[in-house]
DOSEMI-687890 format. One record per atom (N, C-alpha, C, O): residue in three letters; x, y, z. Coordinates in steps of 0.2 Angstrom, whole numbers, padded with zeros to 4 digits, always signed. Layout:
BEGIN
ALAXYZ;...
REM end
This chain:
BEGIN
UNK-0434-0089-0516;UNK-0436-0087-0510;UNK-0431-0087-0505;UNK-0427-0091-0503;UNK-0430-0080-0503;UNK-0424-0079-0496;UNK-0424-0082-0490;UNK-0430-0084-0489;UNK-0421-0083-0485;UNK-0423-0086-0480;UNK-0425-0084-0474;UNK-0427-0087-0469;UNK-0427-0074-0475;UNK-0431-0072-0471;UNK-0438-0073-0470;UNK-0442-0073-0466;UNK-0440-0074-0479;UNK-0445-0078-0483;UNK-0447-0085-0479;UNK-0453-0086-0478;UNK-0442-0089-0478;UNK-0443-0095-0475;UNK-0446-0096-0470;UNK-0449-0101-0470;UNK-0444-0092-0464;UNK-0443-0092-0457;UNK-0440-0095-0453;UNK-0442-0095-0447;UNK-0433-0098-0456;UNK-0429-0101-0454;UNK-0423-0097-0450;UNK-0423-0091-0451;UNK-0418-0099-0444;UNK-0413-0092-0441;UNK-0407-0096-0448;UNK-0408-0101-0451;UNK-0401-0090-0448;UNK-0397-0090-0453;UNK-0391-0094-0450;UNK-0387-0090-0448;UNK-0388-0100-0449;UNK-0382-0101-0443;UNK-0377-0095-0445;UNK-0376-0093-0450;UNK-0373-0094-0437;UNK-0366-0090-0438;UNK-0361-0091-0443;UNK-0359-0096-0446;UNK-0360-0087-0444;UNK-0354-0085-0450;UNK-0347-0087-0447;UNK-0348-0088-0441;UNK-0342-0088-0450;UNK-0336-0085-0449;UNK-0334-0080-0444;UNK-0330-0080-0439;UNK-0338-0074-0445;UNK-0333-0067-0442;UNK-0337-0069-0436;UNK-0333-0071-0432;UNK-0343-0070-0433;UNK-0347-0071-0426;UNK-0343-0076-0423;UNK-0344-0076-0417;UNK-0338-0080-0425;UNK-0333-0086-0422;UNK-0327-0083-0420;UNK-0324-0084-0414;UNK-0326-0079-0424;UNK-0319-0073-0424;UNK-0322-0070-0417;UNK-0319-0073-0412;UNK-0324-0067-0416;UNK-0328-0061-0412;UNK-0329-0065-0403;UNK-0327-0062-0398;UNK-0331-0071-0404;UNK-0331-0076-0398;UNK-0324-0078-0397;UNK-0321-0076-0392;UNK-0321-0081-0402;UNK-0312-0083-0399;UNK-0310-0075-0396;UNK-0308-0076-0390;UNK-0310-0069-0398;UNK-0306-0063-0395;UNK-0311-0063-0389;UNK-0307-0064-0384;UNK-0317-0061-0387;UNK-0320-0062-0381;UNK-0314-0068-0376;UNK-0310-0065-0372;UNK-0314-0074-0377;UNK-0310-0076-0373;UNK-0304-0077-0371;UNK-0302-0081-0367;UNK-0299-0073-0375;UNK-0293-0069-0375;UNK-0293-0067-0369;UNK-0289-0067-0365;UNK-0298-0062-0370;UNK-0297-0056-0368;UNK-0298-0058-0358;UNK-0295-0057-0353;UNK-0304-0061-0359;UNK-0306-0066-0354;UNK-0299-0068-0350;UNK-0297-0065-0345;UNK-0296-0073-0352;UNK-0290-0077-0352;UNK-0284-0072-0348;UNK-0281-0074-0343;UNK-0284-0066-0351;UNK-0280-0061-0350;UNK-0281-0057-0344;UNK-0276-0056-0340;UNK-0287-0055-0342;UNK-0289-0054-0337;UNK-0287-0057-0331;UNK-0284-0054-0327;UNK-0289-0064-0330;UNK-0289-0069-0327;UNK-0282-0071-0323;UNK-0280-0072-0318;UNK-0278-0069-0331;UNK-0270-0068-0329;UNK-0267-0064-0324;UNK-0263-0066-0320;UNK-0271-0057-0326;UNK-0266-0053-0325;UNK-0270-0052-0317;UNK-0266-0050-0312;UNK-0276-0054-0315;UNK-0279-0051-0308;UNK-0274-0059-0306;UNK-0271-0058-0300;UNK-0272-0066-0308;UNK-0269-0070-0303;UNK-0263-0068-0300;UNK-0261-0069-0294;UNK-0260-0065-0307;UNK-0253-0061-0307;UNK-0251-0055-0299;UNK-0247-0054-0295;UNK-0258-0053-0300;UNK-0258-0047-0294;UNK-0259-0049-0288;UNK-0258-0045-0284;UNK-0261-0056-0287;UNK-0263-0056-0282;UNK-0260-0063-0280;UNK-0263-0067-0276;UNK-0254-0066-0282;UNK-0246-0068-0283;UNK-0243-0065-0279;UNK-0241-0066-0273;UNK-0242-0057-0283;UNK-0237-0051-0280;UNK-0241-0049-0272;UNK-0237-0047-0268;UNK-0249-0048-0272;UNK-0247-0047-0265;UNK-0247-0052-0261;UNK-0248-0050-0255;UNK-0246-0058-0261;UNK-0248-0064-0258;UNK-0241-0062-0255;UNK-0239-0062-0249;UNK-0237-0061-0260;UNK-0227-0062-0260;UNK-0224-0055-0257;UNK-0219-0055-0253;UNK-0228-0052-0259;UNK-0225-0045-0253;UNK-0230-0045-0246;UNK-0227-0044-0241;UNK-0233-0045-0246;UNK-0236-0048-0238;UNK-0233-0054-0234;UNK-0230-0051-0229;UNK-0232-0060-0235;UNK-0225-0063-0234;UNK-0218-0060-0233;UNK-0213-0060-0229;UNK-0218-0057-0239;UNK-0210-0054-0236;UNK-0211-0048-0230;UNK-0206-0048-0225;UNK-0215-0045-0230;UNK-0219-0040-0224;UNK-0216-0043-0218;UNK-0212-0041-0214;UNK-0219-0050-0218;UNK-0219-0052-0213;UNK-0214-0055-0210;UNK-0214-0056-0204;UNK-0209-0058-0215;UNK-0203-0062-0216;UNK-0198-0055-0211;UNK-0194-0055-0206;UNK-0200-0050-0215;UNK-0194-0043-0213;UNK-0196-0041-0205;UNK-0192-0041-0201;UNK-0202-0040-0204;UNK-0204-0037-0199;UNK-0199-0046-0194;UNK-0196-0045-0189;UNK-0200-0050-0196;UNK-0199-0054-0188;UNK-0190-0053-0189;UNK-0187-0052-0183;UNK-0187-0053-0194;UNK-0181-0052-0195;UNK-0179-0046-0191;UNK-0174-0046-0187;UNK-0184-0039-0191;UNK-0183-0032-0188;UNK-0183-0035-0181;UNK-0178-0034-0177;UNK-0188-0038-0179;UNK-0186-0040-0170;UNK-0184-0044-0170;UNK-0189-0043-0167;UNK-0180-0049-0170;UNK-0174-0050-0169;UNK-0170-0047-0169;UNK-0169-0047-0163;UNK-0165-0043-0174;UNK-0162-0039-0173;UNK-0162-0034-0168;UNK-0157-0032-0166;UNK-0168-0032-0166;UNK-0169-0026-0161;UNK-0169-0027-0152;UNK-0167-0024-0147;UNK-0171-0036-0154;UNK-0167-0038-0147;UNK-0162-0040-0147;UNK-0159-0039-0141;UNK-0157-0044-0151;UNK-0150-0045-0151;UNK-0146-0035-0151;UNK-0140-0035-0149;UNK-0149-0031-0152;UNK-0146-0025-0152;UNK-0146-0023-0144;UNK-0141-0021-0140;UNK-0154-0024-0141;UNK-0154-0024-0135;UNK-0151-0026-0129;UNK-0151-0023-0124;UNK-0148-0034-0131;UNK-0145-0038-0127;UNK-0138-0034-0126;UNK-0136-0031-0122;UNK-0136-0034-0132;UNK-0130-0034-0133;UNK-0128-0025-0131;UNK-0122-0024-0132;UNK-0132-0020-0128;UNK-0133-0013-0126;UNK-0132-0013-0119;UNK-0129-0009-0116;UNK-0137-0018-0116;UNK-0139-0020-0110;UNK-0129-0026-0107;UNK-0127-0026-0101;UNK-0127-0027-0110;UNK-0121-0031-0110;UNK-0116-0027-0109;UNK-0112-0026-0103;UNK-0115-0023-0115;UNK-0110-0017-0115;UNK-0111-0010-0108;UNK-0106-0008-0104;UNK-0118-0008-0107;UNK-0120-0005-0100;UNK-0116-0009-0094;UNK-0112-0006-0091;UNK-0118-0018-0093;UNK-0114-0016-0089;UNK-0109-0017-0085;UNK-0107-0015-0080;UNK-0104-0021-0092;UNK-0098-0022-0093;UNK-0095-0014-0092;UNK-0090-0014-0088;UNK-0098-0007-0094;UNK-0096+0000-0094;UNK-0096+0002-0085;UNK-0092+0006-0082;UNK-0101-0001-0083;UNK-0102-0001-0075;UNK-0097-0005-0071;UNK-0095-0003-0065;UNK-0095-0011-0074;UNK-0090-0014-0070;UNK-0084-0010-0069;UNK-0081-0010-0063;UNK-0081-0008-0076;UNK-0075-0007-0077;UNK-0075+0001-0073;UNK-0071+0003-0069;UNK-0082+0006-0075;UNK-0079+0011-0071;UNK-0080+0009-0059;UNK-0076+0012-0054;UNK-0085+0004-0059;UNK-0082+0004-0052;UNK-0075+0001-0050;UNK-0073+0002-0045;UNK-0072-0003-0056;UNK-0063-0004-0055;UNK-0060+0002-0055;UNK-0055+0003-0051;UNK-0061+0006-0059;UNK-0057+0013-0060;UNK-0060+0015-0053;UNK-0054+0016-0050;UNK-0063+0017-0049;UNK-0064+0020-0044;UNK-0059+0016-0039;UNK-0053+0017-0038;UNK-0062+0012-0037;UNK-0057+0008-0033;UNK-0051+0007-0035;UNK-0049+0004-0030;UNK-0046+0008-0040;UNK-0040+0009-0041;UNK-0037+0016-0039;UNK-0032+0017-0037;UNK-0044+0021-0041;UNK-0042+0027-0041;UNK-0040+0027-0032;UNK-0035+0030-0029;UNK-0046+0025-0028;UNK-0045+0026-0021;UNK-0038+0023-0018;UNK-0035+0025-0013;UNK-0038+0017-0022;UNK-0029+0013-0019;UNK-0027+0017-0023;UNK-0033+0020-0022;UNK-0023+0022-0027;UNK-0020+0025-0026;UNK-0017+0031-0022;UNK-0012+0032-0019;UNK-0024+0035-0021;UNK-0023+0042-0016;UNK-0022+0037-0012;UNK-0016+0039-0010;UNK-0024+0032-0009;UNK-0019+0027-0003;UNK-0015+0028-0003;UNK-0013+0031+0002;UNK-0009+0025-0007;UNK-0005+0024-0010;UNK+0002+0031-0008;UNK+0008+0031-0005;UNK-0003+0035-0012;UNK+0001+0040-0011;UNK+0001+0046-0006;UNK+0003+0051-0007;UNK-0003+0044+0000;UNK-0003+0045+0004;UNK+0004+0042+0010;UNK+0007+0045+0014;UNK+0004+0035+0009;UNK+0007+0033+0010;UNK+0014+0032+0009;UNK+0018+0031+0014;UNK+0016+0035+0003;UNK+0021+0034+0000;UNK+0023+0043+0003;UNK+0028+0044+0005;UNK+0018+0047+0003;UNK+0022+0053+0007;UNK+0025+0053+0016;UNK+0028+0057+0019;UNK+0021+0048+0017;UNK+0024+0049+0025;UNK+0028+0044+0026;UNK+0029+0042+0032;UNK+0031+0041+0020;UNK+0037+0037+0023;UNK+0041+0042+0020;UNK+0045+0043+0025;UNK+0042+0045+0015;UNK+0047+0050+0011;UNK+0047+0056+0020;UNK+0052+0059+0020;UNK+0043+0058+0025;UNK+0040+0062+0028;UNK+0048+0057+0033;UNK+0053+0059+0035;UNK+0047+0051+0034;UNK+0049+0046+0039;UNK+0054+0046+0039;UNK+0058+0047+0044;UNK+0058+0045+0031;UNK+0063+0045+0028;UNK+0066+0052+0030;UNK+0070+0051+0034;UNK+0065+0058+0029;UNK+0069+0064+0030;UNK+0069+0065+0037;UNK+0074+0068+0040;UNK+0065+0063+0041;UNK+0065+0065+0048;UNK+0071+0061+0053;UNK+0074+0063+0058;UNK+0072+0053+0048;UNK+0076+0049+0050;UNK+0085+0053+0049;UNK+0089+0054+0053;UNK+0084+0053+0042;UNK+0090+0055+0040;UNK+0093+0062+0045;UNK+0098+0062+0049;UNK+0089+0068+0044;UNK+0090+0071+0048;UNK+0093+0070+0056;UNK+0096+0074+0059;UNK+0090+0064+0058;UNK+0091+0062+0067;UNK+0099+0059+0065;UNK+0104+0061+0069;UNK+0100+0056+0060;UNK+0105+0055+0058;UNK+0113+0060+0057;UNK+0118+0058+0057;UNK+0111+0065+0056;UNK+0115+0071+0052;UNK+0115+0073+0059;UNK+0120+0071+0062;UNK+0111+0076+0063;UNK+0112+0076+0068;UNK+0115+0072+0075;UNK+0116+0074+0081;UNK+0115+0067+0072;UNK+0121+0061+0078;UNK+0127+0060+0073;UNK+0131+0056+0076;UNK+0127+0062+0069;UNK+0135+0063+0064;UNK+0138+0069+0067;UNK+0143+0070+0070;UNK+0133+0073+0066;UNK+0139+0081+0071;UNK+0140+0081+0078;UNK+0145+0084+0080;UNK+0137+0078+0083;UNK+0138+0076+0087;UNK+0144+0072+0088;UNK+0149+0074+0092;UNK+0144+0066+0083;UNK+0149+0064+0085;UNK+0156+0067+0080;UNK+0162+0065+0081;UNK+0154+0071+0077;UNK+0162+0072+0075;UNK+0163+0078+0079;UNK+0168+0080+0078;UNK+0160+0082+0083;UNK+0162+0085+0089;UNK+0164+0084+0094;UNK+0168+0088+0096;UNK+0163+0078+0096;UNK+0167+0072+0101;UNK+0172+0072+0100;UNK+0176+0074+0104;UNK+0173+0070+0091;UNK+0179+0067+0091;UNK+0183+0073+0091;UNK+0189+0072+0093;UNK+0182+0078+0090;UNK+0188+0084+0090;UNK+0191+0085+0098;UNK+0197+0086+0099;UNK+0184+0085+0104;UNK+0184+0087+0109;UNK+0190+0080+0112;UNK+0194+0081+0117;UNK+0189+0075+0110;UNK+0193+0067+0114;UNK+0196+0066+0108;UNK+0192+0065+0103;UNK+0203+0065+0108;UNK+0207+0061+0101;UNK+0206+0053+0103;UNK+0206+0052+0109;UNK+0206+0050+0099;UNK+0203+0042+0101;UNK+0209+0039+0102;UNK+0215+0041+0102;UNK+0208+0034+0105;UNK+0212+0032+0110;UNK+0217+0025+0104;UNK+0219+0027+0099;UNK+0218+0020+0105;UNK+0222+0015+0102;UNK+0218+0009+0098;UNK+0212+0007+0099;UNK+0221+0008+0093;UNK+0218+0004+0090;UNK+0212-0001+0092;UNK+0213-0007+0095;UNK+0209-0001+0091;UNK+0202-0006+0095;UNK+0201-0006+0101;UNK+0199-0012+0104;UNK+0201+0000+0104;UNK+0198+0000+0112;UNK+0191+0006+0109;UNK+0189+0008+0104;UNK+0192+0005+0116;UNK+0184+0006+0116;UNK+0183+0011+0120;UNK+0188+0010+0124;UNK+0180+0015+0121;UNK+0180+0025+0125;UNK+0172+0025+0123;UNK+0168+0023+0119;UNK+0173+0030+0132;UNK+0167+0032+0135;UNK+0166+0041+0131;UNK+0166+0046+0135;UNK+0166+0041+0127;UNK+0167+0049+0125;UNK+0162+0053+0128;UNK+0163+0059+0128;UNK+0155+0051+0130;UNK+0151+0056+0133;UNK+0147+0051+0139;UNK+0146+0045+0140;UNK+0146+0056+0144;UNK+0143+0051+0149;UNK+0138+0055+0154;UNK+0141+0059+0156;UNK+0131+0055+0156;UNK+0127+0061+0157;UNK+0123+0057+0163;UNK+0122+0051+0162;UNK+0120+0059+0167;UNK+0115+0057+0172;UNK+0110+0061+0174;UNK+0112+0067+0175;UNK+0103+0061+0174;UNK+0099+0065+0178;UNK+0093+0062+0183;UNK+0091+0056+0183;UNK+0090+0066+0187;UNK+0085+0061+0191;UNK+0079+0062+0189;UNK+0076+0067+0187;UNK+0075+0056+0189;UNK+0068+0057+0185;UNK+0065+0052+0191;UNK+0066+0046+0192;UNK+0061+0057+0195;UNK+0060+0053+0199;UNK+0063+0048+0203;UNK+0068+0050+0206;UNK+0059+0041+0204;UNK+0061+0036+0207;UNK+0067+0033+0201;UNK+0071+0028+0203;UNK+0067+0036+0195;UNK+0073+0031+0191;UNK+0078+0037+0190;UNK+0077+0043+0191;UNK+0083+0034+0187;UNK+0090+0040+0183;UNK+0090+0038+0176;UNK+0091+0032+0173;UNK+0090+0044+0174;UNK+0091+0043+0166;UNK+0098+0046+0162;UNK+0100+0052+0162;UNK+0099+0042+0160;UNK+0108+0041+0159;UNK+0108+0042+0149;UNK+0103+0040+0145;UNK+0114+0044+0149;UNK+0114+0046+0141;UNK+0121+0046+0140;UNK+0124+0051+0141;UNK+0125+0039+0137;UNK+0132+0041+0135;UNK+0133+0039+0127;UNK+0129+0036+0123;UNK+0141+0040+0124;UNK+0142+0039+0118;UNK+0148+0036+0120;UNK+0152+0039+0123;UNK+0148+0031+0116;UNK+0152+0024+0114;UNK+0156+0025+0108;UNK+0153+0026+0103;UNK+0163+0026+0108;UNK+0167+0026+0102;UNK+0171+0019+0101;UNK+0171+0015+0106;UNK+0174+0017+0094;UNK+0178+0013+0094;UNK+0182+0013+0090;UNK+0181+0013+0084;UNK+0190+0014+0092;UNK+0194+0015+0083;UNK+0197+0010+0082;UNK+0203+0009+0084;UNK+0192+0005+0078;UNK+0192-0001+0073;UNK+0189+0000+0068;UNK+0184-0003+0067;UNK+0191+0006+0064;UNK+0187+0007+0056;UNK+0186-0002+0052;UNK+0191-0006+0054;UNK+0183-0004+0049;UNK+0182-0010+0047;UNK+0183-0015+0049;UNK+0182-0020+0046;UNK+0185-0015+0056;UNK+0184-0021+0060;UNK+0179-0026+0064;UNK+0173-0023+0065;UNK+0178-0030+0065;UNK+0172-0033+0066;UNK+0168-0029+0073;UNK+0171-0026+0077;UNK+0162-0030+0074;UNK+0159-0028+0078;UNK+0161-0030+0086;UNK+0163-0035+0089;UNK+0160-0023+0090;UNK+0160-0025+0096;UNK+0152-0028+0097;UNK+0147-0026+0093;UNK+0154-0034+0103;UNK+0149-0035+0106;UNK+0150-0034+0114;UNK+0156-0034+0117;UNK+0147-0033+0117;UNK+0147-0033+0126;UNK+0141-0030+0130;UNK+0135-0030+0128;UNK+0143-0026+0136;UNK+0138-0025+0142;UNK+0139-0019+0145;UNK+0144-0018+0147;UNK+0135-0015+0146;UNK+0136-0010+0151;UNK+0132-0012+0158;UNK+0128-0016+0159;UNK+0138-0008+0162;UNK+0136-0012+0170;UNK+0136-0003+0172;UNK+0141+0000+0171;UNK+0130-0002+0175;UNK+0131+0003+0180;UNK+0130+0002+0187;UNK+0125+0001+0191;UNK+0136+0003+0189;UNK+0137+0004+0198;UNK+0137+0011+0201;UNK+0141+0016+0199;UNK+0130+0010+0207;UNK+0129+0016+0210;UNK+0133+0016+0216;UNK+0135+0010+0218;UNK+0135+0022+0221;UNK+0137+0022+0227;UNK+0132+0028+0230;UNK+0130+0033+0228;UNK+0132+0026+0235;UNK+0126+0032+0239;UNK+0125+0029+0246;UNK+0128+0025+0249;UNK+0120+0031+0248;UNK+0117+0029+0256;UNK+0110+0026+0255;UNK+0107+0027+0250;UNK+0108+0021+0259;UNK+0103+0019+0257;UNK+0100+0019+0264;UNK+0104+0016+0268;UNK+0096+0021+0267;UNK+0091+0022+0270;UNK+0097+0024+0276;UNK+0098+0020+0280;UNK+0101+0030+0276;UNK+0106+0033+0278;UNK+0112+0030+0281;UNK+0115+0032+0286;UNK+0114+0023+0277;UNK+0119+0019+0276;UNK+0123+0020+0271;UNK+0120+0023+0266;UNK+0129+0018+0270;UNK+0134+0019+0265;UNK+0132+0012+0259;UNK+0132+0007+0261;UNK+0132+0014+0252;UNK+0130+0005+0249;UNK+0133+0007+0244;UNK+0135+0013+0242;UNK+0134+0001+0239;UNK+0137+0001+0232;UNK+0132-0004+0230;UNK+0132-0009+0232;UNK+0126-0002+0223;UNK+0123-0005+0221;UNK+0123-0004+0213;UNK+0124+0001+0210;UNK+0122-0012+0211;UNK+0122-0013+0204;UNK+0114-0010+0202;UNK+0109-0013+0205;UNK+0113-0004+0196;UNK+0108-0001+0196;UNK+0104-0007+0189;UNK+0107-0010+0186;UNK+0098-0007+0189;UNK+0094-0011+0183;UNK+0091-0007+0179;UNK+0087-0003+0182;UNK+0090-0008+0172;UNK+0084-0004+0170;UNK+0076-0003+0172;UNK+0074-0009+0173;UNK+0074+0000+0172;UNK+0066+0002+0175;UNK+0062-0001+0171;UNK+0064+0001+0166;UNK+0059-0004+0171;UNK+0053-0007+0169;UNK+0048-0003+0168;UNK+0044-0005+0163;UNK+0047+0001+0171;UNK+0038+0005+0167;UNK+0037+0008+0162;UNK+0041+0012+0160;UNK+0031+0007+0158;UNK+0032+0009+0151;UNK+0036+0015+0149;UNK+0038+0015+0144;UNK+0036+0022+0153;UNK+0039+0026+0156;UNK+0046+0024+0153;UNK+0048+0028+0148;UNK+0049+0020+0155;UNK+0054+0019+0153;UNK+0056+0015+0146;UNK+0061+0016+0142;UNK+0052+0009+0144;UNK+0052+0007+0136;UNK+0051+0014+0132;UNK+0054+0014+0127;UNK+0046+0020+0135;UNK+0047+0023+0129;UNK+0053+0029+0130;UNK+0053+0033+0126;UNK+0057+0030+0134;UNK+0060+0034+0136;UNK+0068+0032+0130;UNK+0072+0035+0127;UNK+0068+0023+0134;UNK+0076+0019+0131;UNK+0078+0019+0122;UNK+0074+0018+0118;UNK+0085+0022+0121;UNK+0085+0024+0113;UNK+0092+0021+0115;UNK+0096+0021+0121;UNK+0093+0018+0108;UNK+0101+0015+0108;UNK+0101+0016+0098;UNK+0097+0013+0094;UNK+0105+0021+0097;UNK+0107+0021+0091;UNK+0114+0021+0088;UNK+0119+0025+0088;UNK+0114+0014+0085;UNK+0121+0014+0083;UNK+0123+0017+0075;UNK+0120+0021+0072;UNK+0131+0013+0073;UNK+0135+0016+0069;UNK+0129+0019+0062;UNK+0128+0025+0059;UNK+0126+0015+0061;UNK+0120+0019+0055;UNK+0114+0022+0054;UNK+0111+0023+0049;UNK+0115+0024+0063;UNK+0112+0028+0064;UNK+0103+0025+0064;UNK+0098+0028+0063;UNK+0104+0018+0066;UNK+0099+0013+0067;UNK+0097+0012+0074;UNK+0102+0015+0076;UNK+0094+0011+0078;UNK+0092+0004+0083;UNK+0095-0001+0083;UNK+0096-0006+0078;UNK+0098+0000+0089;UNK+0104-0006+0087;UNK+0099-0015+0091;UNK+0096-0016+0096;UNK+0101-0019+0086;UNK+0098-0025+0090;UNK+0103-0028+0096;UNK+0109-0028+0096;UNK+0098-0030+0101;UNK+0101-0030+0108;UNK+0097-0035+0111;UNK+0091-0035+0110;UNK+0100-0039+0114;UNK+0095-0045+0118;UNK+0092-0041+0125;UNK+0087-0042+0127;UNK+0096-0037+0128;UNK+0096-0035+0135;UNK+0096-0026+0133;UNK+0099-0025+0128;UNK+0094-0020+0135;UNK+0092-0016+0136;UNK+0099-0012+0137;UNK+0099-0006+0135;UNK+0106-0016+0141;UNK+0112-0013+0143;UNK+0117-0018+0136;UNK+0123-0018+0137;UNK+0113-0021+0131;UNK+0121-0025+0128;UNK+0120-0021+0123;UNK+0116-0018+0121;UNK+0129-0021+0121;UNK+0130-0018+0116;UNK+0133-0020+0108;UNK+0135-0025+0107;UNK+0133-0016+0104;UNK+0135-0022+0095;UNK+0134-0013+0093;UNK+0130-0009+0094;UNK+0142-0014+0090;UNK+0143-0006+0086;UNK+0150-0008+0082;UNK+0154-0013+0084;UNK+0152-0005+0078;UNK+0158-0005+0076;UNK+0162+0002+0077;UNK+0168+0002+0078;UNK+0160+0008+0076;UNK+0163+0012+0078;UNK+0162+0017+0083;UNK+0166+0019+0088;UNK+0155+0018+0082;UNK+0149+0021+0089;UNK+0142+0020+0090;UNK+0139+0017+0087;UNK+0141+0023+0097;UNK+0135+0021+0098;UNK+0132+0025+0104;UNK+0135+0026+0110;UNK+0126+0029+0103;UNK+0125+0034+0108;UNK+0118+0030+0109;UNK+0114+0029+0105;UNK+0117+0029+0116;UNK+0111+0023+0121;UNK+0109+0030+0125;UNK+0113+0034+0126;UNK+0102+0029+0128;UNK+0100+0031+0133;UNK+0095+0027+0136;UNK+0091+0024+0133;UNK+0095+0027+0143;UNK+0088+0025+0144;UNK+0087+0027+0151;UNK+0090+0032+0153;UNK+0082+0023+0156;UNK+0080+0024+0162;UNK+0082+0018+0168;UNK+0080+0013+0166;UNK+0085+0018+0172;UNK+0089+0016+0179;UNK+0085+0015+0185;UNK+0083+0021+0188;UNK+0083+0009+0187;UNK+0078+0011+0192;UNK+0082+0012+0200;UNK+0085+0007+0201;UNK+0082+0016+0202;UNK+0084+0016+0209;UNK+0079+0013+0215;UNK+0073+0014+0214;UNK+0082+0010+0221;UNK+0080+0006+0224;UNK+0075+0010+0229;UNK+0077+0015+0229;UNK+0069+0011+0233;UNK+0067+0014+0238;UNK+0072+0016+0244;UNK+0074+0012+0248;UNK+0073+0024+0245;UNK+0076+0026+0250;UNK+0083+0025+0248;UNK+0087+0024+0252;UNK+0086+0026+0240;UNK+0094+0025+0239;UNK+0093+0031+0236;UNK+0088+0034+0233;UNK+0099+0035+0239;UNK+0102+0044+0238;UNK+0109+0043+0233;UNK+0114+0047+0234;UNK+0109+0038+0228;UNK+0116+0040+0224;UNK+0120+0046+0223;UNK+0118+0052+0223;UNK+0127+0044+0224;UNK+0129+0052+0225;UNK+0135+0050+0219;UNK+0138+0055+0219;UNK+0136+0044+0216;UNK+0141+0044+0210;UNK+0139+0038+0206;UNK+0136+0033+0209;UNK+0140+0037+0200;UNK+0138+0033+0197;UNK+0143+0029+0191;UNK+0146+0033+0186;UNK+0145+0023+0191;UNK+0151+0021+0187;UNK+0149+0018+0182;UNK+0144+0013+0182;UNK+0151+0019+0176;UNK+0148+0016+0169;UNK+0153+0011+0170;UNK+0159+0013+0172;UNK+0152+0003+0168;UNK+0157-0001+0167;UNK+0156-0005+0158;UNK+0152-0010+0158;UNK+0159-0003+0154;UNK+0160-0007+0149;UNK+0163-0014+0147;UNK+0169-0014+0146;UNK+0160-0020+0147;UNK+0162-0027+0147;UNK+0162-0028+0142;UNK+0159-0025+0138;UNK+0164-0033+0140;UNK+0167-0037+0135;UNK+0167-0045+0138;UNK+0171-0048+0142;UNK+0162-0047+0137;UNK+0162-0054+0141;UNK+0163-0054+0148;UNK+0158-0053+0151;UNK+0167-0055+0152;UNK+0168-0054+0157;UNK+0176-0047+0161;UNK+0177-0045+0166;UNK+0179-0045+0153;UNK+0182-0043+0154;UNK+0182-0034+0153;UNK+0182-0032+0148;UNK+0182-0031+0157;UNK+0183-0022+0159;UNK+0186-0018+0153;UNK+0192-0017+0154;UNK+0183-0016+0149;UNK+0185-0014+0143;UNK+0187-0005+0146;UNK+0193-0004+0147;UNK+0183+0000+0149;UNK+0182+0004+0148;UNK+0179+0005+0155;UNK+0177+0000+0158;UNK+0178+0012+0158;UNK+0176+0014+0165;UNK+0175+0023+0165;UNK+0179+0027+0163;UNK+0170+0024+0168;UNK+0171+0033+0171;UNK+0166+0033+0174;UNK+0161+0029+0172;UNK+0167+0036+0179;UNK+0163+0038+0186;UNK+0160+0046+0182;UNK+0162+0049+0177;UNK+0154+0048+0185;UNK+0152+0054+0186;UNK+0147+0053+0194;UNK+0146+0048+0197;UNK+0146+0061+0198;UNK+0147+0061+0203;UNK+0142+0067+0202;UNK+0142+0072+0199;UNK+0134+0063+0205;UNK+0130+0066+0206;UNK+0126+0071+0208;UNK+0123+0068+0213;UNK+0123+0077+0207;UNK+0119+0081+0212;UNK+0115+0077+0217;UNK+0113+0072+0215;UNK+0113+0078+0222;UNK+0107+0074+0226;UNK+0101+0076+0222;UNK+0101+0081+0218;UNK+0097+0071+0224;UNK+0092+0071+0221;UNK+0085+0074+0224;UNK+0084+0074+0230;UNK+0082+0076+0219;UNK+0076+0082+0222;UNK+0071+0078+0228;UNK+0067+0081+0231;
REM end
């Protein structure tokens, strides 16, 4: 009697055991490979995330340092302008002394032919004296304004020092007088008085009438005359300390 005869179930075989263990293989496998997957995007969402804060970062240290560069670029071009404008200064500058310089030299070349005109007109006198070579008066008003040239033949010798003395002769409120004339005082006359010596400079002078030259010197300036004085000649006196170096009279028109 078979055991479907009996009514008994048959237990599993062999191959039904087989059939179970691959079921949970494959189980197993699955398991794996969905943990595997979901590893990887655990790990690239992280990195996502890692990258993106590294991207800002980067993107503000890019900005600081754009923002830096701006305006270190701003600095430097407002120095370039302002160097730029000191210069057109500069050389603006530097043209009207070059402008100074020629106008100078030329006054110069100019009081050089003068005086070598002199010199042909008067042969110089002796060794280290000193000559009136030019001597000029005119009426300017209440003052006289006087213009002479100073020679000396002492080529390398030391400087004269001394004084000009001008004595007037005339009438003085229709009296006969002799008067020691003084420089005028009004600005008038600061801007009128020129004293140019040997190099064709301004010569330095304590007093308005001293003199320091070694070979020449052509001075002019303004003489103030006294109220109601009618000069009618005028004597240049050249001193040397106390002593009379040199002298010439000129002998005036009346005055307007």
């Amino acid at each position: 009697m078979n055991q479907a005869q009996t009514g008994q179930d048959t237990p599993p075989g062999p191959a039904a055991g087989r059939r179970r263990s691959g079921w949970i293989w494959v189980w197993l496998l699955l398991a794996a490979l969905a943990g595997g997957g979901a590893g990887y995007w655990a790990a690239s969402t992280v990195g996502e995330e890692t990258a993106a804060i590294r991207y800002r970062q980067l993107k503000s240290q890019f900005e600081l340092v754009t923002a830096q560069n701006r305006h270190d670029y701003q600095a430097l071009q407002t120095r370039l302008d302002a160097l730029q404008g000191q210069m057109l200064v500069e050389e603006s500058t530097r043209r009207s002394l070059e402008a100074a310089l020629q106008s100078t030299q030329a006054e110069l070349g100019r009081a050089r032919d003068q005086l070598a005109f002199f010199d042909r007109l008067l042969p110089p006198g002796p060794n280290g004296s000193v000559s009136i070579r030019a001597l000029d008066f005119e009426h300017r008003g209440p003052t006289l304004l006087y213009k002479v040239l100073l020679m000396r033949n002492a080529p390398g010798a030391d400087a004269f020092a001394g004084q000009m003395q001008f004595v007037a002769k005339g009438r003085l409120n229709g009296e006969a007088a002799t008067l020691t004339l003084e420089p005028a005082t009004a600005p008038a006359a600061e801007d009128a008085a020129t004293d140019v010596s040997d190099a064709g400079s301004p010569a330095l002078e304590q007093t308005p009438l001293a003199l320091e030259f070694e070979q020449f010197q052509r001075s002019e300036g303004l003489l103030s005359l006294p109220e109601g004085f009618e000069p009618s000649s005028v004597t240049l006196n050249v001193l040397e300390g106390k002593t009379l170096r040199v002298s010439r009279t000129v002998n005036l028109p009346p005055g307007e």
